[in-house]
BAVEX-458125 format. One line per 4 residues: number of its first residue (from 1); their letters; for each residue x, y, z of N, C-alpha, C. Coordinates in pm, whole numbers, plus 50000, padded with zeros to 5 digits. Atoms other than C-alpha are relative to their C-alpha. Example, Ala and Ser with C-alpha at 12.3 -4.5 7.8 and 13.67 -1.06 7.14 Angstrom:
<atoms>
1	as	50089:49881:50000:51230:49550:50780:50090:50120:50000; 49918:49881:49994:51367:49894:50714:49923:50109:50073
</atoms>
This chain:
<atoms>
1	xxxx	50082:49880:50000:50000:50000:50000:50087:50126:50000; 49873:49871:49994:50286:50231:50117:50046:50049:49823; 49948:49972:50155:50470:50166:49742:49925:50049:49957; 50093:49931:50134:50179:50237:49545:49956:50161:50048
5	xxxx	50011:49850:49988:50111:50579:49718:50098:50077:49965; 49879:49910:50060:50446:50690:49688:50074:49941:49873; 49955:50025:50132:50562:50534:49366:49865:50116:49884; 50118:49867:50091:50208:50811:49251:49997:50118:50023
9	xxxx	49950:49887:49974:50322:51048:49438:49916:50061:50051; 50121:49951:49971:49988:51086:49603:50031:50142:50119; 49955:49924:49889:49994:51419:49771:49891:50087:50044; 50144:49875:49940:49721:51734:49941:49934:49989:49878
13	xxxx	50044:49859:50114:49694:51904:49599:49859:49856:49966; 50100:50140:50065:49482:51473:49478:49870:50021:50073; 50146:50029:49948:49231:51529:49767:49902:50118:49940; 50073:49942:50078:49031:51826:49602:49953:49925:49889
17	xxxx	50047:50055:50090:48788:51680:49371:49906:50106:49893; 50073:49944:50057:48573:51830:49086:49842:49976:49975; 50112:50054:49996:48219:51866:49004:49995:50007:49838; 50049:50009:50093:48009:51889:48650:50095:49880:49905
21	xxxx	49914:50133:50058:48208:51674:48394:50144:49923:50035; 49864:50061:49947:48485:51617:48606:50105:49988:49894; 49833:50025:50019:48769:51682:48393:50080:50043:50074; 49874:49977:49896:49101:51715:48509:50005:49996:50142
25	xxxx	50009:50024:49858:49052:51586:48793:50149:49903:50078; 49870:50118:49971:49417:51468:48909:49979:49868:50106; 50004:50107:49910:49291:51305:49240:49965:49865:49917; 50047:50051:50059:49049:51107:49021:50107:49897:49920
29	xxxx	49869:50039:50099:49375:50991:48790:50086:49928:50084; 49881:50067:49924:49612:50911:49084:49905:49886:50078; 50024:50090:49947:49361:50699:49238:49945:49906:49943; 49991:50120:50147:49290:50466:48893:50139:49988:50048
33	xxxx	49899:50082:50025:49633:50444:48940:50077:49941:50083; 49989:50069:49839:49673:50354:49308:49994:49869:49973; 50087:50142:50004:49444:50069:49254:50053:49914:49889; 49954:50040:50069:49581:49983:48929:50161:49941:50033
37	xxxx	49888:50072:49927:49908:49907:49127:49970:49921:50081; 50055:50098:49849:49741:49735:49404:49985:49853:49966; 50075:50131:50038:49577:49501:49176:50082:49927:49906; 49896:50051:50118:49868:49438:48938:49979:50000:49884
41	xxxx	50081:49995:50110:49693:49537:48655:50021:50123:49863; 49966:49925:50069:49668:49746:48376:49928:50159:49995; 50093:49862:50016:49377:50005:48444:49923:49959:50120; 50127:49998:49905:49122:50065:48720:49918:50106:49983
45	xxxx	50106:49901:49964:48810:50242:48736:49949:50002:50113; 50047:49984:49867:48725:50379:49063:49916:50123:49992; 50070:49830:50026:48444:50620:49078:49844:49929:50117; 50138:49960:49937:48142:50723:49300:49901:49985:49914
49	xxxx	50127:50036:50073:47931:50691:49041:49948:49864:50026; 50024:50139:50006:47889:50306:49095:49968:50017:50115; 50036:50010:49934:47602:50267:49320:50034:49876:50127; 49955:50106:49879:47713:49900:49470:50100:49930:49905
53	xxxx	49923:50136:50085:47914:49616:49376:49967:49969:49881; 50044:50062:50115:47658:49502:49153:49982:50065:49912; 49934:49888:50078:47663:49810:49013:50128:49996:49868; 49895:50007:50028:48019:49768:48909:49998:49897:49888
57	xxxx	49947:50136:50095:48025:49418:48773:49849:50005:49902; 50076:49970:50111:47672:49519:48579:50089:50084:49854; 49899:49939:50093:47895:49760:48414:50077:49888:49916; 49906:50123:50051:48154:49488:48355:49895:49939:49900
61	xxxx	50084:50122:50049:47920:49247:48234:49929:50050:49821; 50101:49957:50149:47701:49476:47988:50116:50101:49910; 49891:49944:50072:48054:49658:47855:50054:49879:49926; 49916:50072:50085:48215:49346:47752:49920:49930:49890
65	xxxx	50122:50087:50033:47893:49109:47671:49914:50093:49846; 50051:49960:50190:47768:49151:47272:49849:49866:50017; 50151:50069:50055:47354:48979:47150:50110:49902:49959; 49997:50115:50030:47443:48639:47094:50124:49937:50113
69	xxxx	49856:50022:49972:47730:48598:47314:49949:49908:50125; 50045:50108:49787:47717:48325:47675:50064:50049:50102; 49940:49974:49898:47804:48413:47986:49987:49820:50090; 49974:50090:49968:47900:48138:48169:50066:49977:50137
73	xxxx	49967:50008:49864:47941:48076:48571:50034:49893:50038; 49963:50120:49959:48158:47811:48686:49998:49962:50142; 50008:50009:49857:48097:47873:49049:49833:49993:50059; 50116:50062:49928:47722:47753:49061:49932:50152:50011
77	xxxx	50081:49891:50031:47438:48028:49084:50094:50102:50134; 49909:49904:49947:47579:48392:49170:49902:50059:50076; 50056:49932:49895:47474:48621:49459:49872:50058:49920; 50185:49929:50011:47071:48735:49479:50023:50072:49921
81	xxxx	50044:49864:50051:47133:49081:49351:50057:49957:49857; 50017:50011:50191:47296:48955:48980:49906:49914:49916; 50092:50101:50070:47019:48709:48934:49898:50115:49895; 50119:49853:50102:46775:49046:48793:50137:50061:49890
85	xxxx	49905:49924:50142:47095:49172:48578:50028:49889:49916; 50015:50096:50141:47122:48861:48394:49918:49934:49957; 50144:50058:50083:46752:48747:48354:49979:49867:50079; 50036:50116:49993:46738:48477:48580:49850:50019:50079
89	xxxx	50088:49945:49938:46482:48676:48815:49920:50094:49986; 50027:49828:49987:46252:48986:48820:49958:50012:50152; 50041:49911:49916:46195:49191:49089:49882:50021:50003; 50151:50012:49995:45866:49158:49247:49909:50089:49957
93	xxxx	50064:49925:50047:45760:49466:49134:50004:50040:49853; 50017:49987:50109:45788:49444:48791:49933:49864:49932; 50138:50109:50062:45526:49216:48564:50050:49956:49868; 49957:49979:50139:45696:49293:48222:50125:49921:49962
97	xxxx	49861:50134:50071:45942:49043:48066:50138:50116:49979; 49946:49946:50020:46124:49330:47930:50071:50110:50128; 49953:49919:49879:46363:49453:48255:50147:50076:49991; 49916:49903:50026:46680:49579:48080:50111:49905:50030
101	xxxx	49932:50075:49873:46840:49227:48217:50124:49985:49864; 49905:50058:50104:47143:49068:47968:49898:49921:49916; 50064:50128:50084:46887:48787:47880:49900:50117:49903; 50074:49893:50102:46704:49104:47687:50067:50056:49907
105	xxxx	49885:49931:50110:46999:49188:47525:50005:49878:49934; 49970:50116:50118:46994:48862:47348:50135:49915:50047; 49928:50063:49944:47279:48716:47592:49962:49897:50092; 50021:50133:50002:47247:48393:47669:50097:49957:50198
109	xxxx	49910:50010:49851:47389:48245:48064:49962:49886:49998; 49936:50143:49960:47485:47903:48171:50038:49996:50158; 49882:50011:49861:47603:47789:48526:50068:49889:50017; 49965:50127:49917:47804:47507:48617:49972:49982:50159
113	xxxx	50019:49985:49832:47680:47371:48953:50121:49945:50067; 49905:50079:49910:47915:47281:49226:49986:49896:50076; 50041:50188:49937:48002:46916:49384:49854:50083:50076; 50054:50040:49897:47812:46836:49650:50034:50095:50118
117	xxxx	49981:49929:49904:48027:47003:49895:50046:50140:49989; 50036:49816:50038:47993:47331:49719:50175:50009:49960; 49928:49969:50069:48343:47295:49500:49983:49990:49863; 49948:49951:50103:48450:47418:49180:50025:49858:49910
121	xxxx	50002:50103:50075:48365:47095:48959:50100:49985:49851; 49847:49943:50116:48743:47173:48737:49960:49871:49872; 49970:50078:50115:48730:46860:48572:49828:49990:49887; 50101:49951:50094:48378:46965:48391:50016:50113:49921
125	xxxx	50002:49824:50088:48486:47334:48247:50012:49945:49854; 50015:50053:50160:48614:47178:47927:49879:50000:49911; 50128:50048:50032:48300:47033:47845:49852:50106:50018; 50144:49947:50018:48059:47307:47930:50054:50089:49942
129	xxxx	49959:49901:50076:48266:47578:47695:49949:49969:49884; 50042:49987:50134:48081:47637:47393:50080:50086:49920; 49921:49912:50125:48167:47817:47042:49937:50141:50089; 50045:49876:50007:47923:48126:47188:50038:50028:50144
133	xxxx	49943:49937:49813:48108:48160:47585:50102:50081:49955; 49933:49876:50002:48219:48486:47554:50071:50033:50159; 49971:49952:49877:48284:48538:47935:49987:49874:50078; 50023:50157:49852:48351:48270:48219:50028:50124:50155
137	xxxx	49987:49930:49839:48205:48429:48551:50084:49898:50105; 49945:50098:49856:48380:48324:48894:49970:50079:50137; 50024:49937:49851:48228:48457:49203:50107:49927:50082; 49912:50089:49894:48510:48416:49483:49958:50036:50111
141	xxxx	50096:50058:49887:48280:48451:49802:49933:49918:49976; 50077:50124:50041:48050:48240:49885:49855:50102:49988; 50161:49927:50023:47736:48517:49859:49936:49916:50084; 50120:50071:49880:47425:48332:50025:50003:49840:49975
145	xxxx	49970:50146:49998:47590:47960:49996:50067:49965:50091; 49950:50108:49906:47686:47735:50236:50140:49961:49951; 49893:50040:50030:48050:47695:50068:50099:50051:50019; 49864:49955:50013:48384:47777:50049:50051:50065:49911
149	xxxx	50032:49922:50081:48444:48072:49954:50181:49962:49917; 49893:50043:50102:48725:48023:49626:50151:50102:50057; 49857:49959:49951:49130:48037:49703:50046:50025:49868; 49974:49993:50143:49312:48200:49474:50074:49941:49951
153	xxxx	49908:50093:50114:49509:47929:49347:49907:49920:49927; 50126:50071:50103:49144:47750:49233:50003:50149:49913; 50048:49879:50061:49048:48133:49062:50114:49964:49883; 49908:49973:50087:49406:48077:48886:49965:49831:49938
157	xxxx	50000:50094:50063:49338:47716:48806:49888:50007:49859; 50053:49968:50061:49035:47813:48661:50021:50090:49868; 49973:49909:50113:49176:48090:48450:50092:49882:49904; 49903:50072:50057:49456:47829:48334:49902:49865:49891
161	xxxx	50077:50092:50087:49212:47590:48171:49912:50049:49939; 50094:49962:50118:48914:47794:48047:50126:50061:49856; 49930:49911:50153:49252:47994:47841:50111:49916:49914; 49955:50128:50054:49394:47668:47759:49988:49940:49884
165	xxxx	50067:50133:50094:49114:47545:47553:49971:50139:49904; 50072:49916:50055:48986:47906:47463:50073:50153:50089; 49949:49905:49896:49233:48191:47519:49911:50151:49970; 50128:49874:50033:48969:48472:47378:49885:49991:50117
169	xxxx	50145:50023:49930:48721:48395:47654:50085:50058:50138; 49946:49916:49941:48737:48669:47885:49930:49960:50153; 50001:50074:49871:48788:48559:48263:49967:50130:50107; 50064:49910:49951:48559:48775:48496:49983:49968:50152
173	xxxx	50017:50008:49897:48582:48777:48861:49977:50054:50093; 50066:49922:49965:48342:48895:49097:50055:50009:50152; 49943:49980:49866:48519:49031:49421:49998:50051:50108; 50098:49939:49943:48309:49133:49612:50079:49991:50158
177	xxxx	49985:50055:49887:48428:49096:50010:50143:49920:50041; 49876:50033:49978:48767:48940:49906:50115:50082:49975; 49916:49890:50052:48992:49260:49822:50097:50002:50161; 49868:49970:49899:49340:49258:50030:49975:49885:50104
181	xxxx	49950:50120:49884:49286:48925:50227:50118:49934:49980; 49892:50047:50035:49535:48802:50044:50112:50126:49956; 49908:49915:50034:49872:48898:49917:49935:50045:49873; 50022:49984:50146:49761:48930:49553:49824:50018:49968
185	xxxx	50136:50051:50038:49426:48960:49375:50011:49915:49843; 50016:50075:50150:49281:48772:49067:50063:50061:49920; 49942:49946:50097:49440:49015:48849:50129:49961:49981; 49849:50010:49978:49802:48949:48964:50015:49918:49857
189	xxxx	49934:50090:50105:49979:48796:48645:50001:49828:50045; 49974:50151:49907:50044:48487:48857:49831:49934:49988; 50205:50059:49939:49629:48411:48883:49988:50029:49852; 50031:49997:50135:49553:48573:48538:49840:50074:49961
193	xxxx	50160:49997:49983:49171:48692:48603:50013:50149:49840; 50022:49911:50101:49104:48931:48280:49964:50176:50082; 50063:49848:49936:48867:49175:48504:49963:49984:50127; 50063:50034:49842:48761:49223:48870:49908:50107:49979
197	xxxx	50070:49891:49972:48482:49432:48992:49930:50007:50145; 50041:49971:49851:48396:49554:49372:49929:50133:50031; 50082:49826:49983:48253:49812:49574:50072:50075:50095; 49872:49915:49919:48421:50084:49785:49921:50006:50125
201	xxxx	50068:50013:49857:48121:50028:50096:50068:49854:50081; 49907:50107:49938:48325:49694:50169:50140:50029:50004; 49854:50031:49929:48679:49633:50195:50070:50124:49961; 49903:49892:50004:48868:49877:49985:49972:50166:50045
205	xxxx	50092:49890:49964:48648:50148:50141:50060:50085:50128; 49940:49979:49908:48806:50129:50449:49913:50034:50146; 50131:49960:49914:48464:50208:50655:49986:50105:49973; 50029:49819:49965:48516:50595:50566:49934:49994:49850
209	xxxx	50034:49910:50125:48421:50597:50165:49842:49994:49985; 50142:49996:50011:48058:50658:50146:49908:49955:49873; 50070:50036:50071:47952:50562:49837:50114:49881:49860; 49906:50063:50091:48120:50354:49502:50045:49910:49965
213	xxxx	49965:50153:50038:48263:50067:49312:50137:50043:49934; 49941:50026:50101:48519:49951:49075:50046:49955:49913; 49935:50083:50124:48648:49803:48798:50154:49986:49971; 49857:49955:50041:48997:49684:48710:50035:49907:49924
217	xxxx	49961:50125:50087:49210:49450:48470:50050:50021:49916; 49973:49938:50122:49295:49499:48104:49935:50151:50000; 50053:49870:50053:49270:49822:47977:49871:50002:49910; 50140:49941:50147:49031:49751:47664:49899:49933:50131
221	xxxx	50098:50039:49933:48802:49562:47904:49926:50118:50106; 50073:49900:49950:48790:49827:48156:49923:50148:49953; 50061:49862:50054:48725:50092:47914:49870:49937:49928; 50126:50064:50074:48420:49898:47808:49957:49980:50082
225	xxxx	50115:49964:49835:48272:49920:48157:50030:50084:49995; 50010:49864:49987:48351:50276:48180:49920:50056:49895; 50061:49965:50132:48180:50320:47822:49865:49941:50067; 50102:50026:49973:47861:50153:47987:49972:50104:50140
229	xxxx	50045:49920:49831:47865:50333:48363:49982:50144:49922; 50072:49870:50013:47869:50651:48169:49963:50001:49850; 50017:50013:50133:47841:50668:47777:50158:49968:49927; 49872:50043:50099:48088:50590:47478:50078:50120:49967
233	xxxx	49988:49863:49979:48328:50896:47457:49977:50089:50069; 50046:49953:49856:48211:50989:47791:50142:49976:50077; 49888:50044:49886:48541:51003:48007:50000:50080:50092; 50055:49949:49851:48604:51058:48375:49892:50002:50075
237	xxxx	50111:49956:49923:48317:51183:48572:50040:50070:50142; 50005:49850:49894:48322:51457:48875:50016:49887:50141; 49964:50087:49893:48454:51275:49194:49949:50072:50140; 50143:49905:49872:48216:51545:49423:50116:49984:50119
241	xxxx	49864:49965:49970:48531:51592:49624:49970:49904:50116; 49986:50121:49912:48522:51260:49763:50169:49929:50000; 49860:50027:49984:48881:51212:49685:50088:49943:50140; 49941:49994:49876:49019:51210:50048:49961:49936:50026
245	xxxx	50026:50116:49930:48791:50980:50185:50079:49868:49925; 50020:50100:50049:48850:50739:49934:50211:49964:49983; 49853:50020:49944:49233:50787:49965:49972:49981:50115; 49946:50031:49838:49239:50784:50332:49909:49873:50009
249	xxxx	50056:50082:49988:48978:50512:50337:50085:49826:49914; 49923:50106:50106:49210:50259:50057:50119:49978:50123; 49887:50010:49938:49497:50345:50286:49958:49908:50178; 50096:50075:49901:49291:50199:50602:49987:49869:49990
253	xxxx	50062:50176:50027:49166:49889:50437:50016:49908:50047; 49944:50108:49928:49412:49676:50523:49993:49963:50158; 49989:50030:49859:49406:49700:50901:49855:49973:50050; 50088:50059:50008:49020:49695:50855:49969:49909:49987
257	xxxx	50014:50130:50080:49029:49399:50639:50053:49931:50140; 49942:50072:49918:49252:49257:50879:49913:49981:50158; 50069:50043:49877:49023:49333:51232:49877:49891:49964; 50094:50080:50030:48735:49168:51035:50040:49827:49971
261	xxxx	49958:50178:50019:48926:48850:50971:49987:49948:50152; 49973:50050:49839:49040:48837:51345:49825:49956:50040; 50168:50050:49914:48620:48887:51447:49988:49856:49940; 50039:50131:50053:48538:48610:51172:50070:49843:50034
265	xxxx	49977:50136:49946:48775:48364:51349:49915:49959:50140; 50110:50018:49920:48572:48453:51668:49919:49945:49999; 50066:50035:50015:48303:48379:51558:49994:49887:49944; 49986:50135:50069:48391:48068:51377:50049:49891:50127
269	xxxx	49954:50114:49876:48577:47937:51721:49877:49965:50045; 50083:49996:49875:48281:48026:51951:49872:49901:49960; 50148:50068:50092:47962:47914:51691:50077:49845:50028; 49944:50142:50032:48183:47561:51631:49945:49936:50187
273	xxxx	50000:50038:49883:48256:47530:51966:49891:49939:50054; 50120:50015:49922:47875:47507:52072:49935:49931:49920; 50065:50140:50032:47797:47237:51820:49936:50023:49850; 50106:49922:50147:47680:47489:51485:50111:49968:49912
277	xxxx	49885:50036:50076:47863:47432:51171:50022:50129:49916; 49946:49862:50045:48072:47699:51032:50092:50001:49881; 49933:49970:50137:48222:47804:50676:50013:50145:49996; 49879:50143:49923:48535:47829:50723:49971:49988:50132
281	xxxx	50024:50048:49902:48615:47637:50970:50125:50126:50093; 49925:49910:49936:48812:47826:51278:50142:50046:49911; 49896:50061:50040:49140:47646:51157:50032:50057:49814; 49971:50002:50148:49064:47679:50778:50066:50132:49948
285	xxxx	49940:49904:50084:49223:47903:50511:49914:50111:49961; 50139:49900:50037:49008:48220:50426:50078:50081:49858; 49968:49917:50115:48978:48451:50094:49928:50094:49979; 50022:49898:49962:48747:48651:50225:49943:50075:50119
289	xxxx	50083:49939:49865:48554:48814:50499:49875:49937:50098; 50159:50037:49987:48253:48652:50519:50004:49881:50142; 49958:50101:49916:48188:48403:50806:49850:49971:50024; 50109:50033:49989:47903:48188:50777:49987:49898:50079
293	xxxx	50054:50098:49898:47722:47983:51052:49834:49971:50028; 50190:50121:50020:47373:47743:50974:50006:49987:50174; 50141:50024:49870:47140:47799:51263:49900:49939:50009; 50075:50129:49988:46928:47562:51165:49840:50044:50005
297	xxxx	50138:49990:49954:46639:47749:51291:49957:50187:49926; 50070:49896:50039:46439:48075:51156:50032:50110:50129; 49929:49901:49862:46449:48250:51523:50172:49981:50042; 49842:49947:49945:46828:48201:51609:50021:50082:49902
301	xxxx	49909:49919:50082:46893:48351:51276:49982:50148:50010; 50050:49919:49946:46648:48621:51372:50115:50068:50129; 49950:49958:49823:46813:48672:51757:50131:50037:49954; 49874:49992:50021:47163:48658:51594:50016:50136:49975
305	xxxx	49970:49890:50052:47099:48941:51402:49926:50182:50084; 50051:49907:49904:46901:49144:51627:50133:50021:50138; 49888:50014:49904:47222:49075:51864:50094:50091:49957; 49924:49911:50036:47423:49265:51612:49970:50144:50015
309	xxxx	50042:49850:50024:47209:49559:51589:50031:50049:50131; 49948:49926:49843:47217:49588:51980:50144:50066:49985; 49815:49958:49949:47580:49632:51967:50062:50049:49920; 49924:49904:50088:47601:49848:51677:49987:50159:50048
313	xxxx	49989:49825:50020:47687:50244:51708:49885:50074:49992; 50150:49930:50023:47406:50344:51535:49890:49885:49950; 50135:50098:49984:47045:50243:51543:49992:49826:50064; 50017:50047:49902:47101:50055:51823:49864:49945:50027
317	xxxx	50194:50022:49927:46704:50092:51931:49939:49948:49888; 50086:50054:50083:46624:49948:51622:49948:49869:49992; 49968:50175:50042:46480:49609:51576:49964:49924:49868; 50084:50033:50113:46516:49423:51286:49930:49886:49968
321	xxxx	50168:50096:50039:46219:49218:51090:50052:49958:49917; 50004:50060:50114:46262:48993:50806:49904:50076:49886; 50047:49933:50113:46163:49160:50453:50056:49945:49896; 49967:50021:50158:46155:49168:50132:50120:50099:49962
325	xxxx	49919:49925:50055:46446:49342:49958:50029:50060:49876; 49938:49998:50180:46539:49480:49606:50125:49945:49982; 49880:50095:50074:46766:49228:49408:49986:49922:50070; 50007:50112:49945:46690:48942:49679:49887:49921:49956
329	xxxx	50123:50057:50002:46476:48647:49609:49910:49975:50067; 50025:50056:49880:46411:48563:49968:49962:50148:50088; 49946:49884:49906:46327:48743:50265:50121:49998:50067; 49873:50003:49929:46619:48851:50389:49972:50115:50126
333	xxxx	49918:49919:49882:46731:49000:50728:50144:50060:49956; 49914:49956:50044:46973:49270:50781:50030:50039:50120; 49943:49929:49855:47190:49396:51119:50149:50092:49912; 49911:49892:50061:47382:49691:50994:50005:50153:50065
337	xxxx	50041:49941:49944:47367:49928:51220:50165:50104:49999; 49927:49946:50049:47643:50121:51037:50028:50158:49976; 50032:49837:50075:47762:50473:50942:49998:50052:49847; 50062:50002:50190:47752:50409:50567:49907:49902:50011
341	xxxx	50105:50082:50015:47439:50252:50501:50027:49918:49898; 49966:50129:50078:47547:49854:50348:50116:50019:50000; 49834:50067:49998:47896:49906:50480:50025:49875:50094; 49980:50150:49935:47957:49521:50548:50117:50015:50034
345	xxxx	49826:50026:50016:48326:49594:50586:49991:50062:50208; 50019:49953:49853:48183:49766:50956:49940:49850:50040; 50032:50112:49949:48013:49524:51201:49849:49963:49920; 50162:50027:50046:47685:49358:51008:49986:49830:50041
349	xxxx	50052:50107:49999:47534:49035:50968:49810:49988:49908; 50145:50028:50033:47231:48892:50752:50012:49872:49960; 49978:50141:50063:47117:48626:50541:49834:50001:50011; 50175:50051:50084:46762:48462:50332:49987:49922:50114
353	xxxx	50067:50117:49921:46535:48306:50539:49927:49914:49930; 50036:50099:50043:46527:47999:50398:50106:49919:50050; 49941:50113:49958:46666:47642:50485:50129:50050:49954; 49942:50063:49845:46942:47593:50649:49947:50090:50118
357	xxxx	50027:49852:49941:46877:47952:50786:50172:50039:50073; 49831:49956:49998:47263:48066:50791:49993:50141:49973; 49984:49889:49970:47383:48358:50889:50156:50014:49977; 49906:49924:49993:47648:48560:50763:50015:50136:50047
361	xxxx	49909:49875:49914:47904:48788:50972:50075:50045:49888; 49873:49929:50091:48136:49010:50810:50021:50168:50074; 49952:49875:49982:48316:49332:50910:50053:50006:50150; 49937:49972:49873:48411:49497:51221:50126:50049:50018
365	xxxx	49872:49929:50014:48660:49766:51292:50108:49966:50115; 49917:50115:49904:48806:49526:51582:49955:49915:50043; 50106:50072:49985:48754:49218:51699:49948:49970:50118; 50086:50049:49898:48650:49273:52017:49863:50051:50031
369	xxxx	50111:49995:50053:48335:49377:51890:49909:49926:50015; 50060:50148:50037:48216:49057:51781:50007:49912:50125; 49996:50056:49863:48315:48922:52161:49875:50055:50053; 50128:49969:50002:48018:49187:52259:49914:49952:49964
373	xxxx	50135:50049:50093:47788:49050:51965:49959:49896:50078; 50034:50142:50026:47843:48685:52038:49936:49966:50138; 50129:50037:49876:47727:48740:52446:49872:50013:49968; 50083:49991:49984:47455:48928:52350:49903:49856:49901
377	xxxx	50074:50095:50075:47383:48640:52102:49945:49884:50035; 49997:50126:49936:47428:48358:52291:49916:50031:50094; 50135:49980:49919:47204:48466:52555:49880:50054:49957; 50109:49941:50067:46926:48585:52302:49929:49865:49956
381	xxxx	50017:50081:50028:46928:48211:52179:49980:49927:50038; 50029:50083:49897:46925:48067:52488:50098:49882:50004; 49816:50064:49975:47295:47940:52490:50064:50005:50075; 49886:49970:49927:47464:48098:52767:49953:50021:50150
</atoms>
């Protein structure tokens, strides 16, 4: 992190940002090229304009993706919110076939499912690559699955065989929650990933950037999500002099990233410990944040998360209810009791209520946080 600030020379004059078409915006420039070092890559787009994650990798998706072309997911169906951007879902409030999804664009999607025990079925990719797979997705969390979320030496195995058989087939990986756990990301030369795309309310956010996503990877690729987030010949955009956060917030990350791992072993000892099963396990290897634990039951998952809210900052007095959501299929619960509203990279917790009824943790700006949560949890559940 250090190198890449000062190998850019990041200095006062970057945090001033601009408004209307945002040209010349240097901050804007030095921090594409922060990230573009971070990630080992050739280009990044980092901008406020990108409402979430899914945001981001919509971009991705509808920049690279041409009418007739496949998209193709080798990691088994992808998180709730891209099921409505590629046509597998609508949104309860719409009736009309026509929702603006990929499958309206005349793009076509595939998934490979995973084993049994929710891995990366390698020795099938061959075989499900057609002449029209333009793109091979790879979600590396696990989103709202019970699995393991992908290491990046599978992400690189993966890249090594879809470009094996088919080196034109552009390798897309959705990174949502795993940014800086590791040394490297998918991009690194070593892994090979074509494109990544995240959001700046999780990890690289740092808890301070308030809004944003990004894109990074090849150059022509990323300029074909930047040609969709704003128009074709559209460059830049006005960084509303968010600059500073989003520097001081990148520069953060890591020690963020890092308290949230520490909580998620917490919580992985303590849950195990008392007989619940947990992905990962205390012991196991992680790649990203997330720390999921099957409750088995509708009310613990409930109490769990009402446990978080107690012991968040803000909206404390709140309690939350199971709902409906936009981009979820399920009702989902939410404990976020955050100062950016859907910063998971702070203390949260949710998850669909549906079978198993698993609950994912994630965030926390230390982990003795999550020591708080897990009394009030355990005695909400009638554990302790």
């Amino acid at each position: 992190m250090l190198a890449a600030y000062r190998t850019h020379r990041v200095g006062a004059h970057h945090f001033a940002g601009v408004e209307g078409y945002g040209h010349g915006d240097l901050g804007r420039e030095v921090i594409d090229a922060v990230f573009a070092s971070l990630f080992d890559c050739e280009q990044a787009l980092v901008r406020p304009q990108f409402v979430s994650g899914t945001h981001a990798i919509a971009a991705a998706l509808f920049g690279v993706l041409r009418p007739g072309d496949e998209l193709l997911s080798v990691t088994g169906r992808p998180y709730d919110t891209l099921e409505e951007v590629i046509g597998l879902r609508r949104a309860h409030h719409q009736r009309a076939a026509d929702t603006g999804s990929l499958r309206d664009f005349g793009i076509s999607y595939r998934e490979l499912d995973l084993s049994p025990l929710g891995l990366v079925q390698f020795d099938a990719i061959q075989a499900a690559l057609r002449p029209q797979t333009r793109m091979v997705l790879v979600q590396r969390s696990c989103g709202y699955a019970l699995r393991p979320s992908l290491a990046m030496h599978d992400i690189a195995r993966i890249v090594q065989l879809v470009k094996h058989i088919r080196p034109d087939i552009v390798l897309f990986v959705d990174n949502c929650y795993g940014e800086l756990v590791l040394d490297i990301e998918p991009t690194h030369p070593s892994v090979g990933a074509d494109i990544v795309a995240g959001s700046l309310i999780k990890n690289c956010g740092g808890t301070i950037m308030p809004t944003g996503g990004y894109v990074a990877g090849k150059a022509r690729y990323v300029k074909l999500a930047q040609n969709r987030m704003a128009a074709p010949g559209v460059e830049g955009a006005a960084s509303m002099n968010l600059n500073k956060a989003l520097l001081q917030g990148l520069f953060l990350s890591p020690q963020m990233v890092g308290e949230a791992l520490k909580g998620a072993l917490l919580v992985a000892q303590v849950m195990s410990d008392l007989g619940f099963h947990v992905s990962p396990a205390a012991d196991a290897a992680r790649s990203d944040i997330i720390q999921a634990v099957r409750l088995g039951e509708r009310d613990k998952l409930i109490a769990f998360c009402r446990a978080v809210q107690r012991q968040s900052p803000v909206g404390a007095y709140i309690l939350p209810e199971p709902g409906q959501t936009p981009g979820y299929g399920d009702e989902v619960i939410f404990a976020d009791g955050t100062f950016v509203d859907g910063s998971t990279l702070e203390l949260s917790a949710d998850g669909p209520l549906r079978e198993p009824y698993v609950v994912y943790a994630q965030g926390g700006t230390h982990w003795t946080h999550w020591a708080l949560v897990l009394e009030d949890a355990l005695q909400e559940m009638g554990l302790a």
